[in-house]
N, C-alpha and C positions, 0 to 999 in steps of 0.2 A: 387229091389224096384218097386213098380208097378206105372205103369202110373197113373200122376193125370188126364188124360182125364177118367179114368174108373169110378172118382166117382161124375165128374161134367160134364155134357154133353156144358156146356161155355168155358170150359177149352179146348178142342177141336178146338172152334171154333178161339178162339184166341192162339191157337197155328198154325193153317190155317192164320190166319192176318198175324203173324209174318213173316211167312216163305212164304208169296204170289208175285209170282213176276210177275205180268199183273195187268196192272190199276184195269181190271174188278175186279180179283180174289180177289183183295184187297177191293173192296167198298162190294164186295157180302158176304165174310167174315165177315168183318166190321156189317154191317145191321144184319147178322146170329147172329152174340156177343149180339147186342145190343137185336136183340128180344131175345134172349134166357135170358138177363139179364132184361127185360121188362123196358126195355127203349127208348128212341128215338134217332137217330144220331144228334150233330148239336146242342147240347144243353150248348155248356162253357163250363167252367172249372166246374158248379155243376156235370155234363155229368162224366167226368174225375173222382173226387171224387166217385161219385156211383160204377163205372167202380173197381176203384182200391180196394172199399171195399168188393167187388163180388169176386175178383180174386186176393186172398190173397195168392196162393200158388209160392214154390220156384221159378219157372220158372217167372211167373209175377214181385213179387217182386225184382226180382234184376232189371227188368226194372223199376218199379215206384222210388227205390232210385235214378235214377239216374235223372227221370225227377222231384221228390221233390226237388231235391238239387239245380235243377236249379231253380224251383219256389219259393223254399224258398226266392231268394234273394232279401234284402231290396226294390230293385227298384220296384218293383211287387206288395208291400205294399197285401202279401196275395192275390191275384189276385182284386184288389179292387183299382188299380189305375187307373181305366176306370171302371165308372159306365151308367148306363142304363138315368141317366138324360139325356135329352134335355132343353135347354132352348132355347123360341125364344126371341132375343134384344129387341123386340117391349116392351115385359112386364120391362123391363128396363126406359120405357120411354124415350128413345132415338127415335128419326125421325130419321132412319139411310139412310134411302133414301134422306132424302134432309138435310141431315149435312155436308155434302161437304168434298175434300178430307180433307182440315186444319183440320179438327173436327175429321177425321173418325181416323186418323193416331195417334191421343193420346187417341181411346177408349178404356176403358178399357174390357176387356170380363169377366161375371160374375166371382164371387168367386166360385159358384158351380161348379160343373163339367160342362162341357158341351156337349160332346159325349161319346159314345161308340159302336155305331152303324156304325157297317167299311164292306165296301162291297171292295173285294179284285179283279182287275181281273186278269186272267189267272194265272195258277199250274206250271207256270216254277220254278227252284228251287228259283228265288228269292221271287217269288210271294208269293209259298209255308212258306219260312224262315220268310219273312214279317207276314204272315198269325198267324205264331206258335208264335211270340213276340205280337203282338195282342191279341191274347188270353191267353198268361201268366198274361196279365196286366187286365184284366178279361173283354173286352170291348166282344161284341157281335159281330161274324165273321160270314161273307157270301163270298163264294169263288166261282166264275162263272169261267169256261174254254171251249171252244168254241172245243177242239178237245176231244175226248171221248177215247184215249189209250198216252201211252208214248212209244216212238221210236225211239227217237234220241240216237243213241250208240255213239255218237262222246265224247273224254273223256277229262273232267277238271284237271288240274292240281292245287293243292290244296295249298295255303300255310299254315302253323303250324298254324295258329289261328283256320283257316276254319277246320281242322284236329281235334283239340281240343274242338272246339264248337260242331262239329256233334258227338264225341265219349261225350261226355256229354249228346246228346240227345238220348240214346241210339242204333248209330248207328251201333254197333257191333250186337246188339241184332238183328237187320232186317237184315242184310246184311255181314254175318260170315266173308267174304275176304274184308272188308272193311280198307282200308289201315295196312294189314298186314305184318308187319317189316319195310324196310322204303319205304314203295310203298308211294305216296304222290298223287294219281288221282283215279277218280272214273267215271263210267260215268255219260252222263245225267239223263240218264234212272235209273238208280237205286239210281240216289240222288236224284230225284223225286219221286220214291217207295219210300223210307225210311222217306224223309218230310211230304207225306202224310199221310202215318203212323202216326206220331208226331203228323198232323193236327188235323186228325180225334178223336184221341185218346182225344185229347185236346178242343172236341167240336166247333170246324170249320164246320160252314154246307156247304158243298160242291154241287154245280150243273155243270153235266158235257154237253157237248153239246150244252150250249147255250153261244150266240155271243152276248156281251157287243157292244152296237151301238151309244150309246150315254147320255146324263145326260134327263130329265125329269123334270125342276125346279119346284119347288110348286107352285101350280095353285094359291093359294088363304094363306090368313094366315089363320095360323093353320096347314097348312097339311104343309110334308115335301118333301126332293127331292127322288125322281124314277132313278131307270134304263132303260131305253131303252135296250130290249132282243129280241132278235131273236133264234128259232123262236117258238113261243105259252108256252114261260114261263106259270110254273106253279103258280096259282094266289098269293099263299101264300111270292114268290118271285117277282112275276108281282109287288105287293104291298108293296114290302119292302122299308120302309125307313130308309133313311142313312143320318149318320152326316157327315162320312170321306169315300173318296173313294182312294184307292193306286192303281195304272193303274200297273202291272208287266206283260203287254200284248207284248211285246218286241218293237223294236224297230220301225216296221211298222202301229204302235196306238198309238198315243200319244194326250191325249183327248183335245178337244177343246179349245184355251186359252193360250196353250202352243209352245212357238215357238222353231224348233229346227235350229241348224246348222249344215250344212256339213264339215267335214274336211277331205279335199283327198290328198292324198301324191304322187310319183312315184308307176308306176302301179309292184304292183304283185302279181303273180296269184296261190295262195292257191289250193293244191289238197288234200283232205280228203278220204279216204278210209277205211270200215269197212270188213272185213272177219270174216266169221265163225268161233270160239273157242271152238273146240271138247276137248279141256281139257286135251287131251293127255298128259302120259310122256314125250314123245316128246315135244310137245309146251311148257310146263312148263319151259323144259330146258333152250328155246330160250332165250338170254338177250333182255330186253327193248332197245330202243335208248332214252335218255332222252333230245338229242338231238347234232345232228352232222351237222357243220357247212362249208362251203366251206372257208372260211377267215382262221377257225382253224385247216380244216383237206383237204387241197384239194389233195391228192393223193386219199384220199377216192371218190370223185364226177369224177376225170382225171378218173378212172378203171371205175367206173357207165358208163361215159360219151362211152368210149371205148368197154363197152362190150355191150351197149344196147343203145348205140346214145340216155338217155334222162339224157340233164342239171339240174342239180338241184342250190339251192342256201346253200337247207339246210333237214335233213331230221328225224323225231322226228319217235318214234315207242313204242306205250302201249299195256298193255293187258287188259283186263278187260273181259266183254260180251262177248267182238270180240276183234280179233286182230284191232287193230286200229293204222291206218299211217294218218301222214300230213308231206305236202313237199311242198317245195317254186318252182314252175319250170318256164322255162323262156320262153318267150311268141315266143321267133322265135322256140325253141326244139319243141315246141307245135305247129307252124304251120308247122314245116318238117316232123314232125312225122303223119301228117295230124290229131292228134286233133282239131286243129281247120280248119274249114274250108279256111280263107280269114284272113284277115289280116282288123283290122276297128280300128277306130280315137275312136269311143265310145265305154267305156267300156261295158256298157250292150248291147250292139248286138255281142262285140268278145266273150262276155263269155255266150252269151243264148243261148237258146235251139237247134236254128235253126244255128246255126253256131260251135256247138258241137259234135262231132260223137263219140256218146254214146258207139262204140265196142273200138274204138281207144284209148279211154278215161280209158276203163278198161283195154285195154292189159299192157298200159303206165303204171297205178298204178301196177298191178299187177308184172310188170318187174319190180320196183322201189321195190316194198315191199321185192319180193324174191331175190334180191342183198343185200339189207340191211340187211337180218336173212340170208345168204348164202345157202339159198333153204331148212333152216331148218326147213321150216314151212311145208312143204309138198307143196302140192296141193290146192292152193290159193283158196276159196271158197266164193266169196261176201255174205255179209250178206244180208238181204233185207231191204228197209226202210220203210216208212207210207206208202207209195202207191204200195209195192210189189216190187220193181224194186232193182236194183244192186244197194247198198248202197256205190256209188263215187259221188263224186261233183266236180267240179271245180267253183270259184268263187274268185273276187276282196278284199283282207281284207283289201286294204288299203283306203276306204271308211271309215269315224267313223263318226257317227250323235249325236251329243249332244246336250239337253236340254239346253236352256237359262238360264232356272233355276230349280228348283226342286219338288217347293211348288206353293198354289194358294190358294185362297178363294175367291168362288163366294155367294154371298148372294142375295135373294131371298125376297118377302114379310118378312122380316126382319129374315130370317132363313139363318147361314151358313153353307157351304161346305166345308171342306178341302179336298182338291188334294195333292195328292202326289206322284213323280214317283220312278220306281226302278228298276231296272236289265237295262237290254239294253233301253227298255222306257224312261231312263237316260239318259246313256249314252253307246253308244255299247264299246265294250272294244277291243284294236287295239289287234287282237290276237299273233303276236310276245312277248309281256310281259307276256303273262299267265297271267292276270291279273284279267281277267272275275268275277269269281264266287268270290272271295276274297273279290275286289270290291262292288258287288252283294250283298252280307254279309253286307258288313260295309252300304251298302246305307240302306238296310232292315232295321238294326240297329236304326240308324239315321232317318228312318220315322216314325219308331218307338217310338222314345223316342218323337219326335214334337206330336204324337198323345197324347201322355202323358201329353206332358205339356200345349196342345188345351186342356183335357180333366180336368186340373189341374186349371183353368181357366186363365190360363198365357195371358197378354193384345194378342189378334190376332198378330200384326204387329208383336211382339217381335217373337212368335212363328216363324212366318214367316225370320223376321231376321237369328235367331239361325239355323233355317234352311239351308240359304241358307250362313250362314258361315260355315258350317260344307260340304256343297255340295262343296266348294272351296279347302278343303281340300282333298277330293277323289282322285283327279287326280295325287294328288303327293303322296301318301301311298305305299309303298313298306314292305315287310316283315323287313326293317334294320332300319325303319324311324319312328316306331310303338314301342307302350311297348313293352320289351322283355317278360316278365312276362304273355303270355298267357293263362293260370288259370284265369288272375285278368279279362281279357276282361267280358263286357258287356252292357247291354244296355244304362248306361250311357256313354257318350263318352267320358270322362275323364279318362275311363279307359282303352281305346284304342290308345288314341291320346293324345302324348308327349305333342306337341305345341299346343296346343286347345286355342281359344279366339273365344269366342261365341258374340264376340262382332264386328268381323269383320266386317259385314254389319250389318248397326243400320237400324232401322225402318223408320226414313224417307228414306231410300235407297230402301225400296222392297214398300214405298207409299211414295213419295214426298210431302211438302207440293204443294200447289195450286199455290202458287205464291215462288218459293225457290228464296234463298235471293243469289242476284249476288256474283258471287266469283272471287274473281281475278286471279285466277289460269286458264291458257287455258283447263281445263278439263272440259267435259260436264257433269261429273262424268258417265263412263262407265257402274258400276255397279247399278246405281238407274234402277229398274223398277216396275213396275204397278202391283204388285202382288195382290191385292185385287179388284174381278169384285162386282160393285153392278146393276144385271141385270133391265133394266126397268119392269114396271106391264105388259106391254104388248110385247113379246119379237119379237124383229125385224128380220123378215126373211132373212136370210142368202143364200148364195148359197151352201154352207156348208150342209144346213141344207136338199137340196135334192141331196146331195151324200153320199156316206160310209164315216161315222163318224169316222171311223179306219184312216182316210188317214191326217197324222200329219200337220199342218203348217209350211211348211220351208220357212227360211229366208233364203236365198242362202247366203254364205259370200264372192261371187265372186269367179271367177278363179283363180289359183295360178297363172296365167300372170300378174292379175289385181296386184294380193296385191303385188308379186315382183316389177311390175312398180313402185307404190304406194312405196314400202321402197328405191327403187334406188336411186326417187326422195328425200324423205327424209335424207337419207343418203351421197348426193351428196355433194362433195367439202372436206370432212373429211379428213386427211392426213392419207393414209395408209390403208382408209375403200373401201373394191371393192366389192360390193354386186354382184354378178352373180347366186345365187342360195337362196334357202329358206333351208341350211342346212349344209352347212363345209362352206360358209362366214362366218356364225357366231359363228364359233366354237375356235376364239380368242379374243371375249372379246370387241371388238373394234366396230364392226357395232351397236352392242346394246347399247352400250354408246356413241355413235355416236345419236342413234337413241332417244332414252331419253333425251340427252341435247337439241338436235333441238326440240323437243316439252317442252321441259320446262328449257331452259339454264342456268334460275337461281341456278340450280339444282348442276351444274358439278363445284367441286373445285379441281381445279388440288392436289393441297396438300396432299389431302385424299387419293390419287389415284396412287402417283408415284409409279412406281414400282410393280404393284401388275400384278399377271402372270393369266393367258386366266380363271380359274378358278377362283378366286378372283375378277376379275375385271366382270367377268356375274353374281358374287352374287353380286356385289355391285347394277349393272344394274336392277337385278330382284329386290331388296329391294327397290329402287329410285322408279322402277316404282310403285312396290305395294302402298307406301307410301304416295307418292306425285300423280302418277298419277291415283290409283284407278286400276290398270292393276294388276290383279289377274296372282299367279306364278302360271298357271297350267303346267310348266315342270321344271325339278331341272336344276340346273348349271351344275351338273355334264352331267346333257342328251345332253343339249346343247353343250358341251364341248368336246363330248366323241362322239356326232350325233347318239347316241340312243333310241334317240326317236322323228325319224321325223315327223311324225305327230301332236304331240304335240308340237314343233316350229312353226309349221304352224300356230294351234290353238291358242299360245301366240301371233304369231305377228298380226293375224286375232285382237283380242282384240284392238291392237293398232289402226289398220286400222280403226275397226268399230267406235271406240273412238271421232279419228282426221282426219279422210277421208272429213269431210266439214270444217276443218279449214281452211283458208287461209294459202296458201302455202309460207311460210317463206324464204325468200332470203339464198343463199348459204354462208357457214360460210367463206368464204373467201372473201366475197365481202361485207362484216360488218364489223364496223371498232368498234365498243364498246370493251373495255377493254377487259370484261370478255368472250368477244367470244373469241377475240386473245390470251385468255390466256387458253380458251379451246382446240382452237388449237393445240398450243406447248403445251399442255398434251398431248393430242391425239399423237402427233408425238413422247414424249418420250415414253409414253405410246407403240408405235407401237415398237421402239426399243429395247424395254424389252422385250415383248412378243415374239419376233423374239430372243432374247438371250437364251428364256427360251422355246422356241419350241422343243429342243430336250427332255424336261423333260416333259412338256406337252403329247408328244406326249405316253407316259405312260398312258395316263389315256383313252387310245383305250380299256382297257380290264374292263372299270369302266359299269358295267350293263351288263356284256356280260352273266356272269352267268344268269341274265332275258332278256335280250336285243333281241332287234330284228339280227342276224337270229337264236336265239338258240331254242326259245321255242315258236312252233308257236299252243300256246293251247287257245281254246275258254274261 
């Protein structure tokens, strides 16, 4: 059969797109197709359309069925559930400048549409994933990335959704070994090719090399908001106005408005390492580690330890691009081995540059990689990274920065914005869980469908609400806790998420009213905050406003000394409760219900509670709190149970702290003579008695998350 390039000189070119594995190769392709199909790049789903009527032949076509099949579906409404209107509120008749919050928090937003104008920034995969649901719903996509190649070989680990979504979007078609048999990772670098692919394909106009610096509000009514670009944007984008802007710029940009928080745990120090992949028979042979653990297999780290003096915790091993290692190692192996220089209090001077010895660094990995493949790998070869150099890092994962919240609208001479964040911009993901891109996925999803329903003309606040009860939900998503049924996934979240209530946080919770009506509950209510800016006519200089717009707002949430002090206090007088840590105290049940009746006592009936064993008795604690106190579960019973996910205990009890940290501190329950404390008490103490009955069986559930837990899988 003869080639179809011999009778279509297009067909060529997009057979060049498919099979392109360099950013360049791909956009140069890309541009070649479109002029040879006399069109422009960047043009929507009409773009798309034209495309697939030009390149009717077999090799095309089994790509467009697979992306019709995704755009056929109802939520997409034919690519027409994001139209090209704007409306500005003013023609509403509304004074939304000086209607005040009581007013602003019950307006409604037109019935028309009201955007579809979304400027995306940065090409990392979530940005990308964001980018391609954007433009199935037919809104007009603009994709800025500040770096001009993709280079990060470091590899994702995938769960069955994220595996099902991408072979839907034809990612077998770009990328032949793309989870083939039960491989379940890919790198970064070629889940970047392959989304851009998608993008482009789909009429995302993409500009590479320019740095998003900040927003641009509209000068005057009528006109709309700008980007700030560095540097000498092209005018046709200098000029571009946007209704919604999605930040997927990672976690060191987090746009204006938006506050994050630090969650830091017990320090450990992550080693990543990429090698060369000649492809060999040989390599082929070598088995993956999917990851080996010192708790599960320590004869395997005793023999490391002994044949090459370096400690590990835990040690994971993919293939992909490059052979690709991560490994947990421990901060004294590292100062014997002289990796590190000195020994320091702050994590970023023990792990920078100048306290690093970049040969020691690689001999370490390099001895680490060929004991785990038994020298089967040959002759250890580093790959290189963006800047040319030995593709090793060493760095802290147990740092995670999250977003307060998700969503924002700033409004303007009566024009709105929506904000929305995604990928690490969110929230970065504690790499032990393998959680990264999954997550990444589901938030893209979720920004996704809010632009829908801003564009649907759903009231502002509500949007904002649904929003950010769905961002509440993130943290707790595991591959076991989701439909099983992933075929059905998609952009609605009903179809993802078992326990969905879009109603979590209501509208006065992301705008309060002006004056909110006293509650007799000691709660300030945690979760209300300010999500809608209406900026003055004349905008007030900032200091912000003469530094890099890149550099986020953090709220510190204290030191873990602080908030430990902080719950001892709390906790103090309890029968049976000994707080000494922020992670196996709490792993019976006892301190968190200790910790919930002291801030709301009315809360704790003994009755309810007899008997229930270290599991039971921290879902009852995490219900109470959500319920009654507004304190969001962002970790399960089981995590907390099991101490699998320290970080995330941090982050829960952080929630309390920030809550009741100005309450007046409430006298010791022993030295309260009211009924119902004394009779909180003796729960507490039978309570302690049972839990200590049933500690042998408890102590089973050490194997609950290990399959994802921290030390098994330490993937981005």
């Amino acid at each position: 059969m003869a080639s179809p390039t011999s009778t279509n000189p297009a067909h060529a070119h997009f057979e060049s797109f498919l099979q392109a594995q360099l950013c360049q190769d791909v956009l140069s392709s890309f541009q070649e197709l479109c002029g040879a199909l006399g069109l422009e790049p960047g043009g929507g789903l009409p773009q798309y359309h034209k495309i697939k009527d030009q390149l009717n032949y077999w090799s095309a076509k089994s790509l467009w069925t697979k992306l019709d099949k995704r755009a056929s579906q109802p939520v997409y409404q034919q690519g027409r559930a994001c139209t090209n209107t704007k409306v500005d509120v003013r023609c509403l008749g509304w004074d939304v400048e000086n209607a005040g919050s009581q007013r602003r928090d019950r307006m409604p937003c037109p019935h028309s549409p009201v955007c579809s104008q979304c400027l995306v920034v940065g090409a990392g995969p979530c940005g990308l994933r964001a980018a391609v649901e954007l433009a199935l719903l037919g809104a007009r996509v603009v994709l800025v990335e500040k770096r001009t190649k993709f280079s990060r070989h470091n590899v994702l680990h995938l769960w069955p959704f994220t595996i099902h979504d991408l072979r839907a979007l034809g990612a077998k078609k770009f990328y032949g070994r793309f989870c083939t048999g039960t491989l379940d990772h890919i790198s970064i670098r070629q889940l970047q090719l392959l989304l851009l692919k998608v993008a482009l394909l789909l009429g995302v106009e993409i500009h590479w090399g320019v740095t998003f610096t900040g927003l641009q509000p509209p000068p005057r009514k009528g006109s709309g908001w700008r980007a700030q670009l560095q540097p000498n944007p092209p005018a046709q984008l200098a000029n571009y106005e946007f209704d919604v802007l999605i930040s997927a710029a990672g976690g060191k940009f987090v746009p204006e408005g938006f506050k994050v928080r630090e969650m830091r745990g017990k320090l450990a120090i992550g080693i990543t390492a990429n090698f060369v992949n000649g492809r060999t028979v040989e390599e082929t042979q070598v088995p993956e580690i999917s990851g080996v653990a010192r708790i599960y297999n320590q004869s395997f780290f005793q023999s490391l330890l002994k044949a090459t003096g370096i400690d590990l915790e835990n040690i994971v091993y993919y293939k992909d691009d490059t052979h690709y290692f991560v490994m947990t190692a421990k901060k004294q192996c590292l100062l014997r081995l002289g990796v590190l220089r000195q020994d320091c209090p702050d994590t970023d001077q023990l792990l920078g540059s100048a306290n690093v010895v970049p040969e020691a660094l690689q001999r370490f990995a390099r001895a680490a990689a060929d004991f785990a493949t038994h020298g089967k790998l040959g002759k250890l070869e580093f790959a290189q990274d963006a800047h040319g150099q030995p593709d090793v890092s060493a760095f802290d994962f147990t740092s995670m920065m999250r977003a307060e919240s998700s969503a924002r609208v700033q409004e303007k001479h009566g024009v709105r914005l929506l904000l929305g964040l995604v990928g690490d911009c969110l929230v970065e993901p504690f790499w032990p869980l393998g959680t990264g891109v999954a997550r990444g996925f589901l938030a893209a999803f979720d920004a996704a469908w809010m632009v829908k329903r801003w564009a649907e003309g759903t009231e502002c606040l509500e949007v904002l609400a649904e929003r950010e009860s769905l961002y509440q939900l993130l943290s707790q998503t595991s591959p076991e806790n989701m439909h099983r049924n992933v075929a059905q996934y998609g952009l609605d979240p009903a179809t993802r998420y078992p326990n969905l209530n879009l109603r979590a946080v209501t509208p006065n919770q992301v705008r309060p009213p002006a004056s909110p009506p006293r509650c007799p509950k000691p709660t300030p209510f945690p979760q209300v905050r300010d999500l809608y800016d209406v900026l003055a006519k004349e905008p007030v200089q900032r200091n912000s406003d003469k530094t890099d717009a890149g550099m986020p707002t953090t709220e510190s949430a204290g030191t873990q000394e602080e908030l430990l002090r902080w719950c001892q206090e709390q906790t103090a007088g309890y029968p049976g409760v000994h707080v000494t840590d922020l992670s196996s105290s709490w792993a019976d049940g006892l301190a968190l219900c200790a910790l919930v009746h002291r801030l709301q006592p009315g809360l704790l009936d003994p009755s309810e509670l007899q008997g229930l064993e270290p599991l039971e008795a921290t879902a009852w604690a995490l219900k109470m709190a959500e319920h009654e106190l507004g304190i969001t579960p962002v970790v399960s019973a089981q995590a907390v149970v099991a101490g699998s996910d320290p970080l995330g205990l941090i982050a829960y009890l952080s929630h309390f702290h920030s809550a009741f940290k100005s309450m007046p501190h409430r006298p010791s329950p022993v030295s309260q003579a009211s009924p119902g404390t004394s009779s909180a008490v003796l729960f507490l103490g039978k309570l302690q008695r049972t839990l200590q009955r049933s500690r042998a069986k408890v102590e089973s559930l050490g194997g609950v998350g290990a399959e994802q837990g921290y030390p098994m899988e330490i993937l981005g």
